[in-house]
C-alpha positions, 0 to 999 in steps of 0.5 A, spaced: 581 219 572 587 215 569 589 208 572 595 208 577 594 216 579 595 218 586 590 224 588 593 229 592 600 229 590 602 234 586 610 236 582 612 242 586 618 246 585 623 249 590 627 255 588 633 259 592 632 260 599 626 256 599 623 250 604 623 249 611 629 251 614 632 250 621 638 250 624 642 245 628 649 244 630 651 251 629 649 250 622 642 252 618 639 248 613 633 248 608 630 242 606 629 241 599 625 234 599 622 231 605 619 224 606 613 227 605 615 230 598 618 223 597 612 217 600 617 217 606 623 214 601 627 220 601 630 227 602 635 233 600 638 238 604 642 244 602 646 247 607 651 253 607 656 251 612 660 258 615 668 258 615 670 254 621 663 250 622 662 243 621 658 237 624 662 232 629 663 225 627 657 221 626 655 214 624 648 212 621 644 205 618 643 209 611 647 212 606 648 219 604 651 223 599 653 230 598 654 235 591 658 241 592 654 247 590 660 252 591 666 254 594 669 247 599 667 242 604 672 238 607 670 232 608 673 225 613 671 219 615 675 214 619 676 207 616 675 200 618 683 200 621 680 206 625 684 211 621 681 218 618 682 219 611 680 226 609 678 230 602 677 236 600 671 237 595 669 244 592 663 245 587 661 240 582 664 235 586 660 228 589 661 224 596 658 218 598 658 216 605 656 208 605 651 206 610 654 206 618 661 209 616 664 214 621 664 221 618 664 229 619 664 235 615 667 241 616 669 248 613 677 249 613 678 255 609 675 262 610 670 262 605 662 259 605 661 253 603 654 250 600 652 243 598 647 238 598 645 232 602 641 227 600 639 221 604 633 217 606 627 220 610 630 216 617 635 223 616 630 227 616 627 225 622 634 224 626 635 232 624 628 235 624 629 232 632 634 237 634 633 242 629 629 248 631 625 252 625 628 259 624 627 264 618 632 263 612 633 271 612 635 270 620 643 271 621 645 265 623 648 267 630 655 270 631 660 264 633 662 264 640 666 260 646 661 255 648 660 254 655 659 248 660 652 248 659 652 248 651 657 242 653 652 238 656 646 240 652 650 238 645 653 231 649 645 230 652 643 231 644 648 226 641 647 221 646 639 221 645 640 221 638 644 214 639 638 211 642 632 213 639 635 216 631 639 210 630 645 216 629 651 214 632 656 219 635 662 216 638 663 223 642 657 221 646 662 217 651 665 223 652 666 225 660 664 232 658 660 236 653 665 240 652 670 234 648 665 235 643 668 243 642 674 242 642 675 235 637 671 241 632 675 245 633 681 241 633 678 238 626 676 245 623 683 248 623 
């Protein structure tokens, strides 16, 4: 054996549709990298976002980056003026999101969009939390009006994450659950 090699680890290779899949935020992703892949440095995430989907503001003490594989993501993130800045990215294009910056991404045209996500291993932890394993050929479920409870369960998920995943949501100080929704949909138009 050589000096300096690791036993136990092996190069492996992931092709479409697989990884560990689960669903979190109306949204379905497969993890490409994880910290176990990476010695807990790293992970990479593809998701495919369906029309009128996307992921409500949010914050962490990492960075992360994203690189469109087809159609388009829009991406807004709010400056230290508190202002939004919104960027529409389609395939082939690259976003970083710096460490602690206000940001969300959503799908606001009538078509699927597929990117990649790649972050620390701290993303994969605050993810794979709230997220639940599903198969990658299950359907994801068909949109629907959320109710009270949906509401209360999304705002206890963001206020936990808060405190113990180092995400910060700034609708976690919303009065109800259901404000969650509505800035979605607000932001999904």
């Amino acid at each position: 054996m050589q000096q300096g090699l690791v036993t136990g680890h092996v190069v492996r290779k992931l092709g479409p549709n697989e990884g560990r899949t689960i669903a979190v935020g109306g949204t379905r992703l497969i993890w490409k990298a994880t910290g176990e892949d990476t010695g807990f440095a790293t992970s990479a995430y593809e998701m495919e976002l369906t029309p009128g989907n996307g992921i409500p503001m949010h914050s962490h003490a990492y960075a992360e980056i994203f690189y469109i594989i087809s159609g388009q993501t829009d991406f807004v993130w709010i400056d230290i003026d508190d202002q939004e800045h919104w960027v529409r990215c389609s395939a082939g294009d690259t976003l970083v999101a710096p460490i602690n910056v206000l940001h969300a991404f959503h799908n606001r045209t009538k078509e699927p969009t597929r990117f990649m996500s790649f972050s620390t291993y701290y993303h994969q932890v605050g993810l794979d939390k709230y997220g639940m394993a599903v198969s990658i050929d299950d359907p994801l479920p068909p949109p629907q009006e959320p109710t009270e409870a949906d509401g209360k369960q999304y705002l206890e998920v963001l206020k936990d994450a808060s405190k113990t995943v180092d995400m910060y949501f700034p609708l976690m100080h919303a009065k109800n659950g259901m404000e969650i929704f509505e800035d979605l949909a607000k932001r999904n138009l």
